[in-house]
C-alpha positions in Angstrom: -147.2 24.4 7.0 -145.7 26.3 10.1 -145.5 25.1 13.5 -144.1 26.8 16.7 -143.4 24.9 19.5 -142.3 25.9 22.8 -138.3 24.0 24.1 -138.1 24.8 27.8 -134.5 23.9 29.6 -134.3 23.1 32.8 -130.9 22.5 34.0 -130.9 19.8 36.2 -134.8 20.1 37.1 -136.4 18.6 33.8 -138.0 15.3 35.4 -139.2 17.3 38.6 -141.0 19.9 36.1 -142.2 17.4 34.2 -143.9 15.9 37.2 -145.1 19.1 38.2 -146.7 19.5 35.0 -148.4 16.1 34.5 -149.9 17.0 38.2 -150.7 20.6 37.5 -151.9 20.6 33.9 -152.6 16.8 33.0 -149.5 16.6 30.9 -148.5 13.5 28.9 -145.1 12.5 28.3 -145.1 11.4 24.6 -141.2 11.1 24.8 -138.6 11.0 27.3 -134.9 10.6 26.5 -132.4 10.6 29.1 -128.5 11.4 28.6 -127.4 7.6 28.9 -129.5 6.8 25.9 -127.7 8.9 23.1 -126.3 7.1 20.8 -123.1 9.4 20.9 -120.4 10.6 23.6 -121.9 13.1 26.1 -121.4 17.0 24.8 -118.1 18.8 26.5 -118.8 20.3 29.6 -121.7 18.0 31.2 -121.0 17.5 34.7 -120.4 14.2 36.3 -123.3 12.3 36.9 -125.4 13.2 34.0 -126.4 9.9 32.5 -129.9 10.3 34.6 -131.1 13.7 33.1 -133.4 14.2 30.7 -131.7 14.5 27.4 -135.3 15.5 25.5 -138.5 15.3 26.7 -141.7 16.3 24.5 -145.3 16.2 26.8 -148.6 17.1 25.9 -150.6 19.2 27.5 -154.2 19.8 26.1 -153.6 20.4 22.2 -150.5 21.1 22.5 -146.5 19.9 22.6 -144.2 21.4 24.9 -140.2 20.1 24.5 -137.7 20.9 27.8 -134.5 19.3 28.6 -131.8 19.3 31.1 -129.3 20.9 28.7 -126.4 21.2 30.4 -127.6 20.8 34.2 -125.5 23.6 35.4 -126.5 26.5 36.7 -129.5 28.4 37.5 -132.7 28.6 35.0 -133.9 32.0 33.7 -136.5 32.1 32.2 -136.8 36.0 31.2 -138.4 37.6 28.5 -141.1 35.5 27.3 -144.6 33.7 29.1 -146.0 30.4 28.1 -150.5 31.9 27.7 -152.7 28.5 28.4 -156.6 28.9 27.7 -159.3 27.3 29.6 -162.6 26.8 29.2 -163.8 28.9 32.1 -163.4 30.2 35.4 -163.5 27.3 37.3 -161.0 25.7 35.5 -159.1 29.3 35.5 -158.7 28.4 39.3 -158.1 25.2 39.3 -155.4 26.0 36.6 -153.7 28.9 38.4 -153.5 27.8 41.6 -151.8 24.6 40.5 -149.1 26.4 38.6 -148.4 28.9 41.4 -147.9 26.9 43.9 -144.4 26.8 45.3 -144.1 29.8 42.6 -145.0 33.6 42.7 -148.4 35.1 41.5 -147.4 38.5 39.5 -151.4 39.0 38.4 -154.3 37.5 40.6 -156.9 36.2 38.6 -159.9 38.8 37.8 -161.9 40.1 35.3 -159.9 42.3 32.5 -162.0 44.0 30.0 -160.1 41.5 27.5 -161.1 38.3 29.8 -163.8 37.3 32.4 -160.8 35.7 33.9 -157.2 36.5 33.8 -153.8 36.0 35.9 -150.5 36.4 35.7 -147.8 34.1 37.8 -144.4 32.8 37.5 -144.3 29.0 38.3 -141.8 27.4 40.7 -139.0 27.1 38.5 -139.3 30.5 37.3 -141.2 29.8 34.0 -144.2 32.9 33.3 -147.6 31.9 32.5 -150.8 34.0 31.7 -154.1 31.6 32.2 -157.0 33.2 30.5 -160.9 32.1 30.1 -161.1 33.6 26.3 -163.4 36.3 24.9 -166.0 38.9 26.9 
């Protein structure tokens, strides 16, 4: 068996996205591990004042898991290259979907009718990560 599972990192943001997420798209945090709770010294190069961040987090969100972390909580994110796709059941939800996820963030796509989808967007959430919300099949 063969599983892919998206591992998002945050860098110093992880517990606001994971709010963000939980209000947006109903996640569930299954597991939440901050820095203070490893069992070993902190990794070289961790800034002062890391023992609050979020070591590993996994949440749920409809069927499936999405990991993110801290890392290192320095520096900008950039997220480039790649676009998390979530499904809904229909338009309504489309909306409801999209315009959580974009706010405070940048639509790239406004939701419409594709000859793919009866409803698709495009949009990069506040944090930067892309996401393509689609109502499936024609």
């Amino acid at each position: 068996m063969m599983k892919l599972e998206g591992y998002l990192f945050f860098n110093g943001r992880a517990e606001e996205a994971i709010g963000f997420y939980q209000r947006a798209l109903g996640a569930e945090v299954l597991m939440m591990m901050r820095m203070k709770d490893s069992p070993e010294p902190h990794p070289p190069g961790l800034p002062p004042g890391s023992d609050d961040k979020v070591m590993h987090a996994s949440l749920k969100i409809g069927e499936t898991q999405l990991m993110l972390s801290d890392g290192m909580a320095a520096g900008p994110t950039d997220f480039r290259g790649f676009s998390l796709s979530v499904s809904v059941k229909d338009e309504a939800e489309a909306r409801r979907v999209f315009g959580a996820l974009a706010e405070g963030g940048e639509v790239r796509m406004p939701l419409g009718k594709t000859f793919f989808s009866p409803c698709f967007g495009v949009l990069a959430d506040r944090f930067g990560v892309g996401w393509m919300v689609i109502v499936p099949g024609m």
